[in-house]
N, CA, C and O atoms as a GROMACS GRO file, in nm:
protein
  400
    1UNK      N    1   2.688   5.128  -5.293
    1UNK     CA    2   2.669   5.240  -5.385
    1UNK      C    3   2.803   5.276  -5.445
    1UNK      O    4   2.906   5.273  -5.377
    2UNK      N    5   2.801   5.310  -5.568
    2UNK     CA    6   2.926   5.300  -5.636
    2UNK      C    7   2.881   5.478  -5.712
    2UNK      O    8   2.762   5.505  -5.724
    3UNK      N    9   2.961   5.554  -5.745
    3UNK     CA   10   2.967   5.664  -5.819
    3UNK      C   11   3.122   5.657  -5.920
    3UNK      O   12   3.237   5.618  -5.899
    4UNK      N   13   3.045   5.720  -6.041
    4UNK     CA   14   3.207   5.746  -6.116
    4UNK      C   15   3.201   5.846  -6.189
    4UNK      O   16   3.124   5.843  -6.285
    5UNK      N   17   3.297   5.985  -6.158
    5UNK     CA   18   3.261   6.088  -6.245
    5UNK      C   19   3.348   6.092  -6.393
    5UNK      O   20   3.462   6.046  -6.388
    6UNK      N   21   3.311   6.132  -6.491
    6UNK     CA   22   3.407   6.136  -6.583
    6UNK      C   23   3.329   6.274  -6.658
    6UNK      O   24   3.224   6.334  -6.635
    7UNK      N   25   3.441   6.291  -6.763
    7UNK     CA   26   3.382   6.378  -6.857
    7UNK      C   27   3.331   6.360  -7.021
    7UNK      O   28   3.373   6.280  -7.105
    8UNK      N   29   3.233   6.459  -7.032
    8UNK     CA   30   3.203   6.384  -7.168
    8UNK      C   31   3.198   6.500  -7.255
    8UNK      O   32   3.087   6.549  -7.275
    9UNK      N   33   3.321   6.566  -7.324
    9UNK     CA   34   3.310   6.732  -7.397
    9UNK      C   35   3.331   6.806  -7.272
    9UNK      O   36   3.420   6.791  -7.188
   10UNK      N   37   3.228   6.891  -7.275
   10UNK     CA   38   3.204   7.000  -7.190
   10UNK      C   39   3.116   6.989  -7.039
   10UNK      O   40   3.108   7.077  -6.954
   11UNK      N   41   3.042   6.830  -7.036
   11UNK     CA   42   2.972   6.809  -6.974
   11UNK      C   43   3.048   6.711  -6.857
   11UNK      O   44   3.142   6.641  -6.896
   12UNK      N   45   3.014   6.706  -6.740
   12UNK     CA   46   3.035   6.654  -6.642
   12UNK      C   47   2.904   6.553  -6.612
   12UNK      O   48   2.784   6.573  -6.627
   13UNK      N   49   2.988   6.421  -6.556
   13UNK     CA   50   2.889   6.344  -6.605
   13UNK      C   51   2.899   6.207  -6.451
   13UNK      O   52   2.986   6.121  -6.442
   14UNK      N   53   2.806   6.224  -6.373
   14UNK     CA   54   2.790   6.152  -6.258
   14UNK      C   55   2.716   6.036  -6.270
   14UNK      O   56   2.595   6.054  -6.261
   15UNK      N   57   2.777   5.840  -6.301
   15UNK     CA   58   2.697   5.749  -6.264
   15UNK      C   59   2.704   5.681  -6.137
   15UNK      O   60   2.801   5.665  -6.063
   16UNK      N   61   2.549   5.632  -6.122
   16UNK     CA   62   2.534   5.591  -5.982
   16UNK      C   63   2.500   5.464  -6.021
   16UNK      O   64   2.444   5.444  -6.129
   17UNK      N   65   2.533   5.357  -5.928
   17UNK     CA   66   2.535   5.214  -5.961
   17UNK      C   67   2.486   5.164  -5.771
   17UNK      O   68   2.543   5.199  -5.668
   18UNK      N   69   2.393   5.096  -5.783
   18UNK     CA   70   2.358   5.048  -5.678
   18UNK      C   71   2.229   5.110  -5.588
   18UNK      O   72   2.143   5.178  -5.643
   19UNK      N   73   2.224   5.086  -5.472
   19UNK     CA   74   2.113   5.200  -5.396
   19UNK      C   75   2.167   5.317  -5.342
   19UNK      O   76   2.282   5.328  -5.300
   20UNK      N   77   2.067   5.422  -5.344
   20UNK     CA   78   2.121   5.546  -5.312
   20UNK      C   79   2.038   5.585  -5.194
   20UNK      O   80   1.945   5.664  -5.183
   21UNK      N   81   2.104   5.500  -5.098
   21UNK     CA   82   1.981   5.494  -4.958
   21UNK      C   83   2.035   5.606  -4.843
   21UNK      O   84   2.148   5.651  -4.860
   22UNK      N   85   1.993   5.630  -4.780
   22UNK     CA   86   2.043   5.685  -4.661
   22UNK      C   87   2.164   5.715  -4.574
   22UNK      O   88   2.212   5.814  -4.518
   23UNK      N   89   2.202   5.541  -4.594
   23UNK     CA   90   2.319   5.485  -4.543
   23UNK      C   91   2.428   5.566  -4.625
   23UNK      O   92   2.521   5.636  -4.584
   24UNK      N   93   2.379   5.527  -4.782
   24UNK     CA   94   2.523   5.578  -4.852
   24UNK      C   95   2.495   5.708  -4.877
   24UNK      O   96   2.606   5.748  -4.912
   25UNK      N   97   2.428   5.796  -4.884
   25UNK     CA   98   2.438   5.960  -4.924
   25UNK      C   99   2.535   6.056  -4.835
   25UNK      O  100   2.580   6.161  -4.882
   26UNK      N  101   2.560   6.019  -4.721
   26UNK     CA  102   2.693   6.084  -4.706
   26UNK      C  103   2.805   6.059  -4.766
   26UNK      O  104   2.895   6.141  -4.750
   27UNK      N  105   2.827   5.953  -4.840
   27UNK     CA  106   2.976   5.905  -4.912
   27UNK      C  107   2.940   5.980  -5.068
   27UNK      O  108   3.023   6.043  -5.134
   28UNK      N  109   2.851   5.964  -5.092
   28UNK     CA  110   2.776   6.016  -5.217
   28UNK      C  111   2.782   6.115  -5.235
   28UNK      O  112   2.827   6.162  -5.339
   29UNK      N  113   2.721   6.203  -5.108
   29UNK     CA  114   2.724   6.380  -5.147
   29UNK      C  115   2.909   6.405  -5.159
   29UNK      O  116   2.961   6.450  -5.262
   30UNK      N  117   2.979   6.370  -5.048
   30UNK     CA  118   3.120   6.422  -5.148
   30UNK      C  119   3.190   6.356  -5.227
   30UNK      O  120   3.313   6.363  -5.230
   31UNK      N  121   3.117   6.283  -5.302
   31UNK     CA  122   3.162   6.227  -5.391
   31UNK      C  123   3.129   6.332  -5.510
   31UNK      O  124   3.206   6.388  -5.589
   32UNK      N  125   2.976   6.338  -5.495
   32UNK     CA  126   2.910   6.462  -5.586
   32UNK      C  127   2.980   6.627  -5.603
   32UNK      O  128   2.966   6.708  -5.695
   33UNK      N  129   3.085   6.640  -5.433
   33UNK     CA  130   3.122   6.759  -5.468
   33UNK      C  131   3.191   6.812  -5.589
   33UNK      O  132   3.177   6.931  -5.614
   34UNK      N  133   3.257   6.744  -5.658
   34UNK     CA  134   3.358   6.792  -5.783
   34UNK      C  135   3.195   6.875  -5.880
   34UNK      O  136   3.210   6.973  -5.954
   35UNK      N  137   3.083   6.823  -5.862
   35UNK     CA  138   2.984   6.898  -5.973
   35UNK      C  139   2.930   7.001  -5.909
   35UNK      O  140   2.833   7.051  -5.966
   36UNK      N  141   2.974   7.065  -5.770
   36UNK     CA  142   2.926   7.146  -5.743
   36UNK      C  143   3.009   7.278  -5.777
   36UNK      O  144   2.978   7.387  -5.729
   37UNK      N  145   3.093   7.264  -5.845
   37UNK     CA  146   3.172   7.360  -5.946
   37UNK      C  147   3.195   7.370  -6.068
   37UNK      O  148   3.298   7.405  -6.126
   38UNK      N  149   3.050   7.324  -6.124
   38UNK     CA  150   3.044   7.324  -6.260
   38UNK      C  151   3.002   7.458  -6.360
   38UNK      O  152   2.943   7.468  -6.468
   39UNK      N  153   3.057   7.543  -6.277
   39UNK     CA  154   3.019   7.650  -6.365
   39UNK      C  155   3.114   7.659  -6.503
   39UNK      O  156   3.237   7.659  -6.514
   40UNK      N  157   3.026   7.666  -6.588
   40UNK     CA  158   3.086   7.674  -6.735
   40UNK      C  159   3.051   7.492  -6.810
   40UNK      O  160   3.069   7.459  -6.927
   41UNK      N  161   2.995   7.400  -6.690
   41UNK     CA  162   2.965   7.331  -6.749
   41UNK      C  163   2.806   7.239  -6.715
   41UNK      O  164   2.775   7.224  -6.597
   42UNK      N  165   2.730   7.192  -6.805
   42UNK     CA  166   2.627   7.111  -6.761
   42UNK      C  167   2.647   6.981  -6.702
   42UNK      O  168   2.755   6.924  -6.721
   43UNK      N  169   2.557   6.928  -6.635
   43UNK     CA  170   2.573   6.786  -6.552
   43UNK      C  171   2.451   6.741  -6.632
   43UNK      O  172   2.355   6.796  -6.685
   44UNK      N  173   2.520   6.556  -6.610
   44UNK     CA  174   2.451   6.460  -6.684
   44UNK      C  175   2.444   6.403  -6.511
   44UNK      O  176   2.539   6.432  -6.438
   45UNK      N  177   2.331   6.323  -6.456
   45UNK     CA  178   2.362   6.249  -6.377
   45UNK      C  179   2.277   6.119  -6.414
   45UNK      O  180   2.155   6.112  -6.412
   46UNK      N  181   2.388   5.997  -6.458
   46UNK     CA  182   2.371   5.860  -6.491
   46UNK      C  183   2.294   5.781  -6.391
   46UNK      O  184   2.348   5.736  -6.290
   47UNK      N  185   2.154   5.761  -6.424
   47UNK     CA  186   2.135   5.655  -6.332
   47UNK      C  187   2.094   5.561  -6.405
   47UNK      O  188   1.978   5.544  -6.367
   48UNK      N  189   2.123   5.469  -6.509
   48UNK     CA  190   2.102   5.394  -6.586
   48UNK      C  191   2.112   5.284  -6.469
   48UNK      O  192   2.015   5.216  -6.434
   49UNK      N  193   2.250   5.273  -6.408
   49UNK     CA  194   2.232   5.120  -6.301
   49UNK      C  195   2.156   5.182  -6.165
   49UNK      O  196   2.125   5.093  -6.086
   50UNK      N  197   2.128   5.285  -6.133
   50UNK     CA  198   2.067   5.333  -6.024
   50UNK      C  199   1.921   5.205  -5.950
   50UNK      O  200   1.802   5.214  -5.980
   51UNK      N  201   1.973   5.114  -5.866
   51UNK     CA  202   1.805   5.054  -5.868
   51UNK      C  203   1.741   5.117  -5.755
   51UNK      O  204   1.625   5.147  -5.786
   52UNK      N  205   1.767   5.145  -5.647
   52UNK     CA  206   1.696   5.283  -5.566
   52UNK      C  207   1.748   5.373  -5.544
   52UNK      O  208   1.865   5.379  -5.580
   53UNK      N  209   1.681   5.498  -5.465
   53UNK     CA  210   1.671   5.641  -5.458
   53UNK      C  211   1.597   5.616  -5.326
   53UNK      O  212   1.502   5.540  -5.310
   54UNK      N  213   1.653   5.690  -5.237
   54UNK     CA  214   1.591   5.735  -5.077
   54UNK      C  215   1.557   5.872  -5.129
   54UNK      O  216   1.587   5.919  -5.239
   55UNK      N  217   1.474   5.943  -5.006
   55UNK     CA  218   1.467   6.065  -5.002
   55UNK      C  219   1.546   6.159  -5.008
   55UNK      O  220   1.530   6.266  -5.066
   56UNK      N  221   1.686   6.101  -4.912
   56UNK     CA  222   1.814   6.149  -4.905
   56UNK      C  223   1.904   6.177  -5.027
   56UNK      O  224   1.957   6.286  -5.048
   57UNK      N  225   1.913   6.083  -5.094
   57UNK     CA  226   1.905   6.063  -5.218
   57UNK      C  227   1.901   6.164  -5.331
   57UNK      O  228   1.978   6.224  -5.406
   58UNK      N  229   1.689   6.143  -5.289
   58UNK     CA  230   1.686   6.276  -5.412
   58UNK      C  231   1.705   6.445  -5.335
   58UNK      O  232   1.686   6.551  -5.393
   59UNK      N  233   1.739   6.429  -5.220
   59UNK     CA  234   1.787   6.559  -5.158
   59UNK      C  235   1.866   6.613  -5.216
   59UNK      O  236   1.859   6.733  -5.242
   60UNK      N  237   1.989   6.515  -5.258
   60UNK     CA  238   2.132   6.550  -5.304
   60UNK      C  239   2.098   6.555  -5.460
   60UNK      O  240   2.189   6.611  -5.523
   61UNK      N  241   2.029   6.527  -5.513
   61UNK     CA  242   1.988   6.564  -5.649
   61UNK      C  243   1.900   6.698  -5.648
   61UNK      O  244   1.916   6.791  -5.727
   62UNK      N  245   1.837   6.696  -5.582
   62UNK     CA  246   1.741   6.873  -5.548
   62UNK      C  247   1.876   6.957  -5.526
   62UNK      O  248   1.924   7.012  -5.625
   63UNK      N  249   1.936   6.970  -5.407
   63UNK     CA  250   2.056   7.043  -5.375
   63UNK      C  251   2.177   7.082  -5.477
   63UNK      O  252   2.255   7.177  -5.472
   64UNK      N  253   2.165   6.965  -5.579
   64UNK     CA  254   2.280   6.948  -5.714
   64UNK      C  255   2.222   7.111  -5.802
   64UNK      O  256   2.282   7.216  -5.826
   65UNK      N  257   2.052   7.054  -5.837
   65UNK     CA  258   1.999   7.164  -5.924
   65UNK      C  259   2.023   7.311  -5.891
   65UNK      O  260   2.027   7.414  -5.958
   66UNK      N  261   2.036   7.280  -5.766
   66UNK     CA  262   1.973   7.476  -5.697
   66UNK      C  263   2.136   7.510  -5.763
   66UNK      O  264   2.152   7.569  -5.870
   67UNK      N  265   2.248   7.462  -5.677
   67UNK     CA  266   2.363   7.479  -5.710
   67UNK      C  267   2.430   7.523  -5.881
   67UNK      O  268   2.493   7.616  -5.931
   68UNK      N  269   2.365   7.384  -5.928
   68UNK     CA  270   2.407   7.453  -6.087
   68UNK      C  271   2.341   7.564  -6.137
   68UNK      O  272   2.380   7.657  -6.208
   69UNK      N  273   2.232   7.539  -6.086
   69UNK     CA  274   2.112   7.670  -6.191
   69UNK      C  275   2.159   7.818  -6.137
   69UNK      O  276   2.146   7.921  -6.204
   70UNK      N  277   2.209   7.814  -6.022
   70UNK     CA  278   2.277   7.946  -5.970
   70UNK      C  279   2.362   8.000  -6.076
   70UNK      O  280   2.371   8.119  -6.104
   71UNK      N  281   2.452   7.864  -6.156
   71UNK     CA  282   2.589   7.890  -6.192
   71UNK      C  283   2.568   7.865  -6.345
   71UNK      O  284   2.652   7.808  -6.415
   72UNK      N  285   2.418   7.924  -6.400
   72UNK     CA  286   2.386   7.903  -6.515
   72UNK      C  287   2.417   7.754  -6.640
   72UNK      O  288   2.417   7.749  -6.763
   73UNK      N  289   2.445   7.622  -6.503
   73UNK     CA  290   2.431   7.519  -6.580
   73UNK      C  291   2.318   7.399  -6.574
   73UNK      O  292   2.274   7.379  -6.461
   74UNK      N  293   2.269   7.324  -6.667
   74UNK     CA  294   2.156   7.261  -6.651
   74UNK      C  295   2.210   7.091  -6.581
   74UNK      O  296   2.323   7.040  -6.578
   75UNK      N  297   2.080   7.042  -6.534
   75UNK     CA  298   2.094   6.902  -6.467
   75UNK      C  299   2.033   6.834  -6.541
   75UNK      O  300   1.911   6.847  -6.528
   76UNK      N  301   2.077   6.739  -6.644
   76UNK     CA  302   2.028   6.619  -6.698
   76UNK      C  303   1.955   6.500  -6.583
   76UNK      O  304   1.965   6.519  -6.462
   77UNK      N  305   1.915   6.434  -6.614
   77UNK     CA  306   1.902   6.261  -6.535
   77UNK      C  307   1.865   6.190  -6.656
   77UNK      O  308   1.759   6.219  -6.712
   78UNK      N  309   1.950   6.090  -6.708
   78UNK     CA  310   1.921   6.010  -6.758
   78UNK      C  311   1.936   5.840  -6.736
   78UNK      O  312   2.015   5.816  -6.644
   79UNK      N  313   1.903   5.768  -6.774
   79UNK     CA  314   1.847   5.595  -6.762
   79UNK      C  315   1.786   5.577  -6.658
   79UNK      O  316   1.825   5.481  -6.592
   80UNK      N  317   1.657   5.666  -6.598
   80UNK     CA  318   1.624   5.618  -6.508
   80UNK      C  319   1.542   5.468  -6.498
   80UNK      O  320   1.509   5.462  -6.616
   81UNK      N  321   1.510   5.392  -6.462
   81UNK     CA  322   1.421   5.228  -6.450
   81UNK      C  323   1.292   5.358  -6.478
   81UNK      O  324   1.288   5.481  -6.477
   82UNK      N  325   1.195   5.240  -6.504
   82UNK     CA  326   0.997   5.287  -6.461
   82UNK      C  327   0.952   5.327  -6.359
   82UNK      O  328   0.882   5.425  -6.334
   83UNK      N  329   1.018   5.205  -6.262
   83UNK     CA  330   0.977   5.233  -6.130
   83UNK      C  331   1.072   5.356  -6.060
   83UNK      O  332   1.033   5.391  -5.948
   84UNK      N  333   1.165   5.409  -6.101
   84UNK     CA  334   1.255   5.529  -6.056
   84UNK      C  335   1.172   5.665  -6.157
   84UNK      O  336   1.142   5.778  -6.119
   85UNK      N  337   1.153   5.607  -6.284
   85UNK     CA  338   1.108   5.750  -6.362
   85UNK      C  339   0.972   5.771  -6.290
   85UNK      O  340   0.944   5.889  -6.270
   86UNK      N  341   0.876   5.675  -6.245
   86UNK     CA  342   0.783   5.702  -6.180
   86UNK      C  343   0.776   5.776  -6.051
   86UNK      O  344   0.701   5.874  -6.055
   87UNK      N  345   0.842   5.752  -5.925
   87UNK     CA  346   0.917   5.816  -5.852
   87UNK      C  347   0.925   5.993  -5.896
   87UNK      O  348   0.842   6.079  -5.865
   88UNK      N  349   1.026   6.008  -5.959
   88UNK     CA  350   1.023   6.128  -6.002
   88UNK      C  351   0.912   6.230  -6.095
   88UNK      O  352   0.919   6.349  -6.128
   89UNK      N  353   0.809   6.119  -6.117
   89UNK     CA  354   0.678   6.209  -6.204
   89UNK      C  355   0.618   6.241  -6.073
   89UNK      O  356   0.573   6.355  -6.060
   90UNK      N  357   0.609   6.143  -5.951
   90UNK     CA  358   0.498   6.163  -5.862
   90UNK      C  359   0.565   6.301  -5.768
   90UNK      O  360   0.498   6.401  -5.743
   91UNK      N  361   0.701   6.282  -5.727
   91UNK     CA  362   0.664   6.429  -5.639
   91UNK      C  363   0.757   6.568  -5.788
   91UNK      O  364   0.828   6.667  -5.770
   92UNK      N  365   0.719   6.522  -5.878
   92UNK     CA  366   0.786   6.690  -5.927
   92UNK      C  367   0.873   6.692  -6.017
   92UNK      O  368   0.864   6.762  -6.118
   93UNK      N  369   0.986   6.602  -5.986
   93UNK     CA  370   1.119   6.606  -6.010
   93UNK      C  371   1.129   6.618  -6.151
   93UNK      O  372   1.212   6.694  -6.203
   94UNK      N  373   1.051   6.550  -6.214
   94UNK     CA  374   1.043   6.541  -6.389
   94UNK      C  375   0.980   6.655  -6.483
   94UNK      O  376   0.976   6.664  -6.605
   95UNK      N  377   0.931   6.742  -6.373
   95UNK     CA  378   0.950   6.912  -6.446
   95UNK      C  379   1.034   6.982  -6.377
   95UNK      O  380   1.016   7.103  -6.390
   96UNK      N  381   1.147   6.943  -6.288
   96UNK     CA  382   1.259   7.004  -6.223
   96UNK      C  383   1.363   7.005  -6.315
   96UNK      O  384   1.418   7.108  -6.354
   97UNK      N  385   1.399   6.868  -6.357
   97UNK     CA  386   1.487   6.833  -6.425
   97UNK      C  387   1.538   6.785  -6.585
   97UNK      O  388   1.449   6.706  -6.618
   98UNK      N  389   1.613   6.792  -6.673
   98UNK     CA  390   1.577   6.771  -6.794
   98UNK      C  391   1.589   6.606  -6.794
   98UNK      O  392   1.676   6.565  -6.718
   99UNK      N  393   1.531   6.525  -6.853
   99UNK     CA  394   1.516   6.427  -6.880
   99UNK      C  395   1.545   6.353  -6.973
   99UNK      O  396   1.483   6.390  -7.072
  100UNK      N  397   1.630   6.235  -7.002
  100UNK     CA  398   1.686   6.141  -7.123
  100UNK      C  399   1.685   6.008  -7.063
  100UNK      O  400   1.722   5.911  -7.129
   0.00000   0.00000   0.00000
């Protein structure tokens, strides 16, 4: 699992490359910490190369939202695969989150 944050304007912008299994979501979540201080800015989170998502996974993406929406900024997800955008229609996530 690979993460790379950069910026894009005003937006903070998290891609994930590889699986986002179990194993790796502890290296992941503090990797993720720099967006948990995004107040004043929105998050994009890239999963264009993303090819799985554990539960764990989308924990740290649930946990991302609560965090920003506290701090009046929104959570993108964009490039998800079919089989990942599907995933996220079935438990919720795709009226949680804004979508591209």
């Amino acid at each position: 699992m690979k993460t790379t944050f950069t910026e894009e304007g005003n937006t903070y912008v998290m891609s994930f490359e590889g699986r986002l299994d179990t194993a790796a979501s502890a290296q992941t979540e503090k990797e993720m910490k720099v967006l948990n201080d995004c107040e004043g800015h929105d998050i994009i989170l890239d999963c264009t190369q993303l090819s799985y998502i554990s539960s764990s996974g989308l924990r740290l993406f649930l946990g991302l939202l609560k965090s920003a929406k506290s701090k009046g900024s929104t959570v993108t997800v964009r490039g998800l695969s079919p089989a990942l955008r599907q995933i996220f229609d079935e438990i919720g996530f795709s009226h949680l989150f804004q979508m591209i």
